[in-house]
GUVONU-774247 format. One record per residue (C-alpha): residue number from 0; residue in one letter; y, z, x. Coordinates in pm, whole numbers, padded with zeros to 5 digits. Layout:
+-----+---+--------+--------+--------+
:   k : r :      Y :      Z :      X :
+-----+---+--------+--------+--------+
: NUM : a :      Y :      Z :      X :
...
+-----+---+--------+--------+--------+
END
This chain:
+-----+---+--------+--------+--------+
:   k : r :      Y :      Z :      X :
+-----+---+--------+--------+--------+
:   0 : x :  02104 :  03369 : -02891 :
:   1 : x :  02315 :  03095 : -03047 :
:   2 : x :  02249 :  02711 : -02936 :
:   3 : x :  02592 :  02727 : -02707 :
:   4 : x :  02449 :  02874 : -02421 :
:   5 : x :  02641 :  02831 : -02167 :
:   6 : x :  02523 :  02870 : -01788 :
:   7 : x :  02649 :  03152 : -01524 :
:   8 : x :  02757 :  02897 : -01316 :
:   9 : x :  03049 :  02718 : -01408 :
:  10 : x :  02983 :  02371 : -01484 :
:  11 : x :  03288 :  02211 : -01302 :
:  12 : x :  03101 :  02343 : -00958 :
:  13 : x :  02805 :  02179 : -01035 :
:  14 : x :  02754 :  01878 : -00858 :
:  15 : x :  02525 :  01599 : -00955 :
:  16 : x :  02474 :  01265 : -00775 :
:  17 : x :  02279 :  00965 : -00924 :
:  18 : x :  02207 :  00718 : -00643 :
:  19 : x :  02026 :  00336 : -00707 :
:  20 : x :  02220 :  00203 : -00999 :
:  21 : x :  02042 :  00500 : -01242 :
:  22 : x :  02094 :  00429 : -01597 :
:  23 : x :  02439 :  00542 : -01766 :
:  24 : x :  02235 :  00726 : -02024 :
:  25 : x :  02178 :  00959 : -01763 :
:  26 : x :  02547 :  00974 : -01659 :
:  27 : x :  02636 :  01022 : -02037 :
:  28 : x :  02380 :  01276 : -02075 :
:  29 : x :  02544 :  01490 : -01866 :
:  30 : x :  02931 :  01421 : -01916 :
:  31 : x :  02887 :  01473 : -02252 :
:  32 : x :  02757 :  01815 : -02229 :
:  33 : x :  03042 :  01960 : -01982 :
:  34 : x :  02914 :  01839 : -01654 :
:  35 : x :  03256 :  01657 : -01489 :
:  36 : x :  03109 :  01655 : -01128 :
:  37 : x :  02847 :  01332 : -01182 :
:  38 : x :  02907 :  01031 : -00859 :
:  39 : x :  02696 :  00702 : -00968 :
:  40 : x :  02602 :  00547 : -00643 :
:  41 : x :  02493 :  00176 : -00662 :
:  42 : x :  02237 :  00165 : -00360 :
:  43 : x :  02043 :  00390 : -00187 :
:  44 : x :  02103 :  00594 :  00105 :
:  45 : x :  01952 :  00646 :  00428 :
:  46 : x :  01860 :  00947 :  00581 :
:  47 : x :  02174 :  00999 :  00753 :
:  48 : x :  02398 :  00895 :  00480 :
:  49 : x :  02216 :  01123 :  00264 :
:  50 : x :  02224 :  01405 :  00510 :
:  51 : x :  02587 :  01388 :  00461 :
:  52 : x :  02578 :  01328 :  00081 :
:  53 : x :  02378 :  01621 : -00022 :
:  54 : x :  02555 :  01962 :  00107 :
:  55 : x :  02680 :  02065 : -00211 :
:  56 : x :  02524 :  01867 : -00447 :
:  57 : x :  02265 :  02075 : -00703 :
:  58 : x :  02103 :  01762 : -00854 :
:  59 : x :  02041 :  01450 : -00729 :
:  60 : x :  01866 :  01146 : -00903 :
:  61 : x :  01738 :  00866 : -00712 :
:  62 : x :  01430 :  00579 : -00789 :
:  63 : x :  01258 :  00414 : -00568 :
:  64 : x :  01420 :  00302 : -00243 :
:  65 : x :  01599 :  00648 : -00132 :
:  66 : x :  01366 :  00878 :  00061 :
:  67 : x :  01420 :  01279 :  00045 :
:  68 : x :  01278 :  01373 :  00397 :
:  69 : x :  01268 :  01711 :  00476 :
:  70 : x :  01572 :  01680 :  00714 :
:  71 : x :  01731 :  01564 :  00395 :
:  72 : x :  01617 :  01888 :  00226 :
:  73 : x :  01717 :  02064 :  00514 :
:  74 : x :  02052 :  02001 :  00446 :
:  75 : x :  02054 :  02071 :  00048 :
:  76 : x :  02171 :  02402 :  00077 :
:  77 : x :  02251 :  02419 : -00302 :
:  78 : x :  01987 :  02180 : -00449 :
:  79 : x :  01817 :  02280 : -00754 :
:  80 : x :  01634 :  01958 : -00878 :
:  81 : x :  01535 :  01610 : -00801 :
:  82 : x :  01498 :  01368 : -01063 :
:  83 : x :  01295 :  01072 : -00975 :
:  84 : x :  01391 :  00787 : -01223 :
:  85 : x :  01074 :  00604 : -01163 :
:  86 : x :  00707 :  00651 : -01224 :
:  87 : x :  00586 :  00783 : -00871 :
:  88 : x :  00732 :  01054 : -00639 :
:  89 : x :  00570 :  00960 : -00311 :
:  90 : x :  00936 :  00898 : -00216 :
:  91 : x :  01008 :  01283 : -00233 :
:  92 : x :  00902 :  01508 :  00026 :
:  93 : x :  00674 :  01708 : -00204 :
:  94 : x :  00536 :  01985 : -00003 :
:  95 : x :  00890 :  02055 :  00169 :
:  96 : x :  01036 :  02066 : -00187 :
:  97 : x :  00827 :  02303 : -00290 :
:  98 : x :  00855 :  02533 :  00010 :
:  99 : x :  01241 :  02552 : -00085 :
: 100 : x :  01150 :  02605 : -00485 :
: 101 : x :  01340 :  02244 : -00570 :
: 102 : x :  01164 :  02130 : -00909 :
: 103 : x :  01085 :  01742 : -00877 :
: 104 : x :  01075 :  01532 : -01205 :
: 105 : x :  00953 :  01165 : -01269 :
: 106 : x :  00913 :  00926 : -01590 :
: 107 : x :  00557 :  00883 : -01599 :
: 108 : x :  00587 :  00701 : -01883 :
: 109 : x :  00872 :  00503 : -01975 :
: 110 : x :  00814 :  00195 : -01846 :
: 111 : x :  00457 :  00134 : -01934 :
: 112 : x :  00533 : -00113 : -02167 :
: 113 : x :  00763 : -00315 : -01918 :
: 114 : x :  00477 : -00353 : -01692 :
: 115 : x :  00194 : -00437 : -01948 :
: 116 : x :  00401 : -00709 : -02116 :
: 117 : x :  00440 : -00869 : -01791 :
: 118 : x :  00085 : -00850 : -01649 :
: 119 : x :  00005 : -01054 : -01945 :
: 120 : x :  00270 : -01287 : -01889 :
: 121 : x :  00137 : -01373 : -01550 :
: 122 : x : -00164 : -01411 : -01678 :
: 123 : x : -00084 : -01687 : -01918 :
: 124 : x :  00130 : -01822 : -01586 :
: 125 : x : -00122 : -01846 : -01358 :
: 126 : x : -00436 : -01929 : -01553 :
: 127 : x : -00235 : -02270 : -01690 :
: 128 : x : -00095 : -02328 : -01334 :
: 129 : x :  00258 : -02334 : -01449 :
: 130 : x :  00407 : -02194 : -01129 :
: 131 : x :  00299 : -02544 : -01001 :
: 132 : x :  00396 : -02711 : -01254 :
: 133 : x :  00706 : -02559 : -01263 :
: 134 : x :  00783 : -02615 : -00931 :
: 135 : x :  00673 : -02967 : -00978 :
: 136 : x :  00949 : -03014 : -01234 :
: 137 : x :  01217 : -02886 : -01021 :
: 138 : x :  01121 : -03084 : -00776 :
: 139 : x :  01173 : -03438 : -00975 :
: 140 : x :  00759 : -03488 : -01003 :
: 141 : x :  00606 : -03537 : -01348 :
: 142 : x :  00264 : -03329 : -01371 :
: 143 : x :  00111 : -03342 : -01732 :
: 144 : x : -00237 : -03249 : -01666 :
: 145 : x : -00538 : -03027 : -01825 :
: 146 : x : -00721 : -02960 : -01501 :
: 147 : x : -00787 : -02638 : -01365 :
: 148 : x : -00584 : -02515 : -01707 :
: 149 : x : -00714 : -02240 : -01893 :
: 150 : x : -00672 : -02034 : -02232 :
: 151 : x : -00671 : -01677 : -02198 :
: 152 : x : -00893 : -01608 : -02509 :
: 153 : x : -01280 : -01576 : -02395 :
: 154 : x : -01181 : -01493 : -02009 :
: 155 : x : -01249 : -01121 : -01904 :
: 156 : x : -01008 : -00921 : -01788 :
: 157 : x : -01105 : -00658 : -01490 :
: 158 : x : -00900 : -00326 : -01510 :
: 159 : x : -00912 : -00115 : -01191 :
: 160 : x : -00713 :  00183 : -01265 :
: 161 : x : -00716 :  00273 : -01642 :
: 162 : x : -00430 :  00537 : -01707 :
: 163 : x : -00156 :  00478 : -01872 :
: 164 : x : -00045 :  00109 : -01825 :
: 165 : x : -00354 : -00001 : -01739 :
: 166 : x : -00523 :  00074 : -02124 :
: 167 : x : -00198 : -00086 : -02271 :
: 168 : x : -00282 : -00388 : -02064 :
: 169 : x : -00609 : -00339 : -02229 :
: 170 : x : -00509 : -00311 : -02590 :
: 171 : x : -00268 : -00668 : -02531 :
: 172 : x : -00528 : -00841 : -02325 :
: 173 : x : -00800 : -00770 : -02640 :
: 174 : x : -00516 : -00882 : -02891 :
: 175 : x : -00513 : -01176 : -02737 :
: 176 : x : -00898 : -01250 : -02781 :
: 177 : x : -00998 : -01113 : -02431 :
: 178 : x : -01302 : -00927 : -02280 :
: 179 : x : -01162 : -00617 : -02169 :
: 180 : x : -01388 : -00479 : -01869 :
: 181 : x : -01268 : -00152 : -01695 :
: 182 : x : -01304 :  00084 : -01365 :
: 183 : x : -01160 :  00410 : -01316 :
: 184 : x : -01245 :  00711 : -01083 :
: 185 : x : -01189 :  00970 : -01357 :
: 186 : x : -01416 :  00963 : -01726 :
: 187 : x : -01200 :  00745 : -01958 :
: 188 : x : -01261 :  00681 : -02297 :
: 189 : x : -01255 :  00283 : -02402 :
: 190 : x : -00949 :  00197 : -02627 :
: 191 : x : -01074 : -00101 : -02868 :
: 192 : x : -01369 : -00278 : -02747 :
: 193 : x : -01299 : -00237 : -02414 :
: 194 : x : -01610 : -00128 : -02180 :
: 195 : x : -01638 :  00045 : -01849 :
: 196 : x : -01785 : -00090 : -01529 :
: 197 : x : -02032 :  00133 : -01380 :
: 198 : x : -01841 :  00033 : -01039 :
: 199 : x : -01571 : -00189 : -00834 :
: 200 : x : -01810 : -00442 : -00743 :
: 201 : x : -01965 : -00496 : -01101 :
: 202 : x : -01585 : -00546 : -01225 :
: 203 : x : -01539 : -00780 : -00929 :
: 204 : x : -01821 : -00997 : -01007 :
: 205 : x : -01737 : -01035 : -01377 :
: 206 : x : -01384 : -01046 : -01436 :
: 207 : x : -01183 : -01384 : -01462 :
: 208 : x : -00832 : -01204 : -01393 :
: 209 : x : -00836 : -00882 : -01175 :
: 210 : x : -00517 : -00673 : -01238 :
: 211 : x : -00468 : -00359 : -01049 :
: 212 : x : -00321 : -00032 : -01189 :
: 213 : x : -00361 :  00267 : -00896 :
: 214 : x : -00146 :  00490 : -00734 :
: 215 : x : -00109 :  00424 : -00370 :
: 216 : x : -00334 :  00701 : -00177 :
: 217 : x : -00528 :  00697 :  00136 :
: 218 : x : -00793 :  00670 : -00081 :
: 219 : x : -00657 :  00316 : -00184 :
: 220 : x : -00529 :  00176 :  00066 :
: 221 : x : -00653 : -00140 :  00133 :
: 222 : x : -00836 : -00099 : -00145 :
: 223 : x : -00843 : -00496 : -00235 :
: 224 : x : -00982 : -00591 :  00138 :
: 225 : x : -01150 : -00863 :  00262 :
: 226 : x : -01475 : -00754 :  00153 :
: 227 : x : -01331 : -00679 : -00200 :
: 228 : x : -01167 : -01012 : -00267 :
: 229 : x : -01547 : -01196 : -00116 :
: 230 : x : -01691 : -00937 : -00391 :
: 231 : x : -01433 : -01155 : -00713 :
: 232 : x : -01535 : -01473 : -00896 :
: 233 : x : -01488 : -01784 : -00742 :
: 234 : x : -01139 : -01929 : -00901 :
: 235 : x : -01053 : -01555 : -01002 :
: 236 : x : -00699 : -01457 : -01040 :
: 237 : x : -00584 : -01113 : -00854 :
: 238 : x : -00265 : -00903 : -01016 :
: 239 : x : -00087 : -00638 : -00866 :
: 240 : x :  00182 : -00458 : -01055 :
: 241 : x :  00094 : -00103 : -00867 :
: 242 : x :  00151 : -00032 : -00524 :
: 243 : x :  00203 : -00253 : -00201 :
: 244 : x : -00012 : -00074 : -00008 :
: 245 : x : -00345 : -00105 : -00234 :
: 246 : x : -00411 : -00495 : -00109 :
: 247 : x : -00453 : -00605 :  00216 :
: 248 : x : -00182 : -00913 :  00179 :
: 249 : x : -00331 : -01167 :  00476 :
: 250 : x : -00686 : -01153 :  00337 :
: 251 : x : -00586 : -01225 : -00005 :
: 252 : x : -00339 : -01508 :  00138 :
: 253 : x : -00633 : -01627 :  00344 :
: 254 : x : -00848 : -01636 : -00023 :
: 255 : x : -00581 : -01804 : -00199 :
: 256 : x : -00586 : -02062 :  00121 :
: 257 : x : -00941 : -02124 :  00136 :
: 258 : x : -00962 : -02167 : -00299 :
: 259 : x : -01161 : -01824 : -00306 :
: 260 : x : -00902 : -01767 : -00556 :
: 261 : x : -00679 : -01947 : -00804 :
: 262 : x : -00403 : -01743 : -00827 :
: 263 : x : -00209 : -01421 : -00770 :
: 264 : x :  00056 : -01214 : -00896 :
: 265 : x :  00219 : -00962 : -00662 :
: 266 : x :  00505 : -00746 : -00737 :
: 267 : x :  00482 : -00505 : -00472 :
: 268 : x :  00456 : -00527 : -00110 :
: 269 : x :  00357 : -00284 :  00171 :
: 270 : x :  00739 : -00387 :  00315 :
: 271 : x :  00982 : -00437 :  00077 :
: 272 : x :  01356 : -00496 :  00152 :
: 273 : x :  01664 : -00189 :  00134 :
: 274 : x :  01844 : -00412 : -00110 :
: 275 : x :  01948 : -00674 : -00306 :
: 276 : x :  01995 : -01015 : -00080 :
: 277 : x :  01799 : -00872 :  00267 :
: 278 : x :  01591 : -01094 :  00395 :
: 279 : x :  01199 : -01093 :  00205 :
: 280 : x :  00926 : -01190 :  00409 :
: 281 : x :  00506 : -01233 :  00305 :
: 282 : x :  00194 : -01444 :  00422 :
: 283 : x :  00211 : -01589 :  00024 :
: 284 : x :  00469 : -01754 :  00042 :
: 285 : x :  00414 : -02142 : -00025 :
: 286 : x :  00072 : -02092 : -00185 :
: 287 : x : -00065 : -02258 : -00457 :
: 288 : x : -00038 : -02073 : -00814 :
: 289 : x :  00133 : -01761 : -00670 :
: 290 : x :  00327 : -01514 : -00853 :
: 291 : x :  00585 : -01371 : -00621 :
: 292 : x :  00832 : -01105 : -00818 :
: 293 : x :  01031 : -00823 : -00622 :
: 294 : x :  00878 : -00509 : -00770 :
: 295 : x :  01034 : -00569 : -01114 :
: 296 : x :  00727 : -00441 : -01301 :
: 297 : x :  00915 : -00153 : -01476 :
: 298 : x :  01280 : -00351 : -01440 :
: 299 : x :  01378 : -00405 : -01841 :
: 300 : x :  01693 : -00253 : -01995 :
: 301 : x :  01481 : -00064 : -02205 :
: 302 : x :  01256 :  00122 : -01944 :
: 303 : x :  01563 :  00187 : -01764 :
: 304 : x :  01722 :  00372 : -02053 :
: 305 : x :  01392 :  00532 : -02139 :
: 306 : x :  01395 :  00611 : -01818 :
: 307 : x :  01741 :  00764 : -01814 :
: 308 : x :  01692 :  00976 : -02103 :
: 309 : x :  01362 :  01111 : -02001 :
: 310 : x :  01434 :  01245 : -01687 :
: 311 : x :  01801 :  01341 : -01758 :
: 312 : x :  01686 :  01549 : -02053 :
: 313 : x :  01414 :  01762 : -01775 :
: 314 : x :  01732 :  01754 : -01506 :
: 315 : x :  01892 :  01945 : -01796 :
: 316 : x :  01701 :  02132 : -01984 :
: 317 : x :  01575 :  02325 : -01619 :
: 318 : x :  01933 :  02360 : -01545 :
: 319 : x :  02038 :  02496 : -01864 :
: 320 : x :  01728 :  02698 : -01988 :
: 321 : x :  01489 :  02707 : -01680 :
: 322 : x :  01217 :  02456 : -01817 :
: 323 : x :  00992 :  02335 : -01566 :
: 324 : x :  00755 :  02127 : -01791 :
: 325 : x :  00637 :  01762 : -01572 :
: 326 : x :  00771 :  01932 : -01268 :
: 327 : x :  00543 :  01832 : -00928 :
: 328 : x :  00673 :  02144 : -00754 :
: 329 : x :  00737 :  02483 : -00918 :
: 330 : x :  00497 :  02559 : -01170 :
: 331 : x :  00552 :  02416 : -01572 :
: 332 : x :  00711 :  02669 : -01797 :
: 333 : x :  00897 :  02655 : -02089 :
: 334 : x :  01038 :  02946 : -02311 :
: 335 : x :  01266 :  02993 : -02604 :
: 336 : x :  01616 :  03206 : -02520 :
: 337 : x :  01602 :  03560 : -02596 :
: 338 : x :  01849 :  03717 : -02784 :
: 339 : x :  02120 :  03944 : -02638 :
: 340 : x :  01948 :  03888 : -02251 :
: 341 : x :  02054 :  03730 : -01966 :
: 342 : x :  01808 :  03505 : -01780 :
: 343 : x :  01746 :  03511 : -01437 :
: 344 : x :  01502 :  03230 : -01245 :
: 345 : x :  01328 :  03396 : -00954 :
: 346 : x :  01105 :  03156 : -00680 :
: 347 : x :  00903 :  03283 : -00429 :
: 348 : x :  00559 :  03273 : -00194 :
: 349 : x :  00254 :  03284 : -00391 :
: 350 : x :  00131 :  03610 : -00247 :
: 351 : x :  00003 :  03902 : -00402 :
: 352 : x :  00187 :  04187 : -00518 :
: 353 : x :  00547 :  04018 : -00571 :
: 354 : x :  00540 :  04006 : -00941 :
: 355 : x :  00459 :  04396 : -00933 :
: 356 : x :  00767 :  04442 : -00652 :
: 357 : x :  01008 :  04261 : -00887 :
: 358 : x :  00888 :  04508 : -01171 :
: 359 : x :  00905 :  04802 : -00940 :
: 360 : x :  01244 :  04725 : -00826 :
: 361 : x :  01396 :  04660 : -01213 :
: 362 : x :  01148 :  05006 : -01373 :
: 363 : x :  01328 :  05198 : -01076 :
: 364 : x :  01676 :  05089 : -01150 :
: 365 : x :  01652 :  05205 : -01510 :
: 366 : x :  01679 :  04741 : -01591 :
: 367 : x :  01465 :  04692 : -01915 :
: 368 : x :  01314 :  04362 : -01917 :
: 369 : x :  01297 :  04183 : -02300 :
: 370 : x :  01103 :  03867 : -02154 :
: 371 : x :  00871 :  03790 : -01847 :
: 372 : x :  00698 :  03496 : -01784 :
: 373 : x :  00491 :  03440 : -01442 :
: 374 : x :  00350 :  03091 : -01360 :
: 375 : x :  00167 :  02978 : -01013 :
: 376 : x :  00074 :  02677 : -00808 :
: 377 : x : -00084 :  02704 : -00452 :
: 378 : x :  00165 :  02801 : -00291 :
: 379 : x :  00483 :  02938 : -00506 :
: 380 : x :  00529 :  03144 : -00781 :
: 381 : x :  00784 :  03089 : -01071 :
: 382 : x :  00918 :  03359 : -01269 :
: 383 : x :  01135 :  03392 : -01564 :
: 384 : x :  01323 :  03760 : -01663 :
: 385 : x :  01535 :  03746 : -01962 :
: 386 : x :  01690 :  04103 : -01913 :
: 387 : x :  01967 :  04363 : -02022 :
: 388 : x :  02301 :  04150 : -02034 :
: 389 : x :  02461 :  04502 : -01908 :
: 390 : x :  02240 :  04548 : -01574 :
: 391 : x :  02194 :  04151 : -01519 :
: 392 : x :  02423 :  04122 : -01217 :
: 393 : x :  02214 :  04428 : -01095 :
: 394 : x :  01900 :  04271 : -01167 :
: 395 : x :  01995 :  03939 : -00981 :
: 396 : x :  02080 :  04145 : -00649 :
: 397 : x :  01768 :  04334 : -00694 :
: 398 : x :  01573 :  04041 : -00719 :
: 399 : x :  01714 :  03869 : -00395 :
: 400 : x :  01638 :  04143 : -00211 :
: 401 : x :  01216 :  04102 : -00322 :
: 402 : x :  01034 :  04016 :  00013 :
: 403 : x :  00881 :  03628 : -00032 :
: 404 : x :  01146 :  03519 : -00237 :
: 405 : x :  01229 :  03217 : -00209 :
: 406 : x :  01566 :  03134 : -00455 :
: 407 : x :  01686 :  03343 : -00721 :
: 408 : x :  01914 :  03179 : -00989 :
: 409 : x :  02103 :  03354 : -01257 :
: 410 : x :  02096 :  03096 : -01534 :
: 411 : x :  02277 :  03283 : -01845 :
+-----+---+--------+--------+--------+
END
């Protein structure tokens, strides 16, 4: 099959809607390949807004302020994907996504660097005290001092959470002449010189900055408590570039109050405002040597294009070929087109015995099948058919009609 596939549907009915301010690359992406239906929404939406929004839309993009509830998906009666143009998906509905076979993509990746760069940045900041003295400045009042200012070279950094931005922090930190010291749940293997901390509380006790790189889980929650904070060095710094939820914000105000602590960094809250201008509320505000930043960790022009690019391409390519790959709902699969077949996408219950109704109902009808592929999860199954462009239209009725199916899609 030539590179000009085209898909059954055509693509003036499709319907995509990119909500938050997404990046044009991911407007472009699509425009440029035939796609005339894309809205570029500035804000998010609430639940009722999007309720309204979503009837006929097939893809929708969002990041991190819009929340797909499953009254949202409810009301998706043609939704195919959701492309999460961020690093997390907790704002997604997950397990009602998957129930209605709607693939969910993120950018794990693309704004690592963003976030690394500016850990490190705060760490110069705070370990010099120039948010003071910055603030001194504005204020008219002359403070040229070397007390309680530090160089970063010699101090140890603690790492709690050592995937993917946390190591680049590492590898930055150590090019900077730093001790690198570590803690992660899973095995990880050291990048430079960095070494691992047989626990929390080791890390705790060592580490002159503490910068925090975990996903926000029950498991977490809280994670940086009272006790936890007691457990850091005395004059310790605390970063968190992760999740709101993963410190306990009055006990480390109360730290920073009582000069437990130096300093802190915090880009992320457990409340965080809608939008732009609301009104932003914490316990650290007005403390000493504190880093306050709304949740601009990953906010550069070039994650956002990374970004834009990265999950456009998987909005696409599962549109236009089927590819699942870095999907968090239906299972990851990827195959080449087949020449002279149509494709057809069929979701359904993971149960026994459909893949063997699906081949019953085709074997019985005479439909040849050139290409199968069968890929599970807990609790669908994904399957792709590239069959006999002549008895395709068959095939997709046949396939409908397959007790625990979930949505059938004839992509080709």
């Amino acid at each position: 099959m030539n590179k000009q596939v085209t898909t059954s549907y055509p693509k003036e009915r499709i319907n995509i809607l990119f909500l938050e301010n997404i990046s044009d690359k991911a407007v472009q992406h699509f425009k440029l390949n035939g796609y005339i239906n894309v809205r570029k929404i500035t804000g998010a939406l609430s639940e009722a807004e999007l309720i309204k929004e979503i009837k006929d839309v097939h893809l929708i993009g969002i990041r991190s302020k819009t929340i797909i509830t499953k009254k949202v998906l409810d009301a998706a009666l043609k939704l195919q994907a959701i492309g999460c143009f961020c690093i997390g998906v907790n704002q997604v509905d997950l397990k009602a996504a998957t129930q209605k076979g709607i693939v969910v993509f993120n950018a794990p990746y693309s704004n690592t660097r963003s976030v690394a760069e500016l850990v490190i940045g705060a760490s110069v900041m705070l370990i010099r005290r120039i948010v003071d003295k910055n603030m001194a400045a504005h204020q008219g009042i002359w403070m040229k001092e070397a007390k309680g200012s530090y160089e970063l070279r010699g101090k140890t950094l603690g790492i709690i959470g050592y995937g993917n931005i946390g190591s680049q922090v590492s590898v930055l930190a150590e090019a900077l002449g730093m001790k690198v010291l570590f803690y992660d749940t899973e095995t990880k293997l050291p990048l430079g010189n960095a070494a691992s901390a047989r626990n929390m509380k080791e890390l705790l006790g060592k580490a002159d900055i503490v910068s925090l790189h975990i996903p926000e889980t029950a498991q977490t929650k809280n994670l940086m408590n009272k006790a936890a904070i007691k457990q850091m060095k005395q004059g310790a710094i605390l970063i968190n570039y992760a999740r709101g939820e993963v410190v306990d914000i009055k006990a480390l105000a109360n730290a920073l109050a009582e000069k437990h602590l130096s300093g802190a960094a915090i880009d992320v809250f457990p409340v965080e405002p809608e939008k732009n201008g609301d009104r932003f509320e914490t316990p650290l505000q007005g403390l000493s040597n504190v880093l306050l930043t709304p949740h601009i960790g990953g906010s550069t022009e070039e994650a956002q294009q990374n970004i834009g690019e990265d999950v456009s391409v998987k909005l696409f390519q599962y549109l236009e070929r089927g590819i699942t790959n870095g999907s968090h709902t239906v299972p990851s699969i990827a195959l080449p087109p087949i020449e002279g077949a149509h494709r057809i996408l069929h979701i359904h219950h993971n149960v026994p015995g459909v893949l063997s109704a699906i081949n019953t109902a085709l074997s019985k009808n005479n439909i040849n099948i050139l290409g199968q592929y069968l890929k599970t999860n807990d609790e669908i199954g994904y399957v792709v058919l590239d069959v006999d462009k002549k008895l395709s239209r068959q095939a997709l009725e046949l396939l409908k009609e397959v007790k625990q199916t979930i949505k059938v899609r004839m992509l080709y």
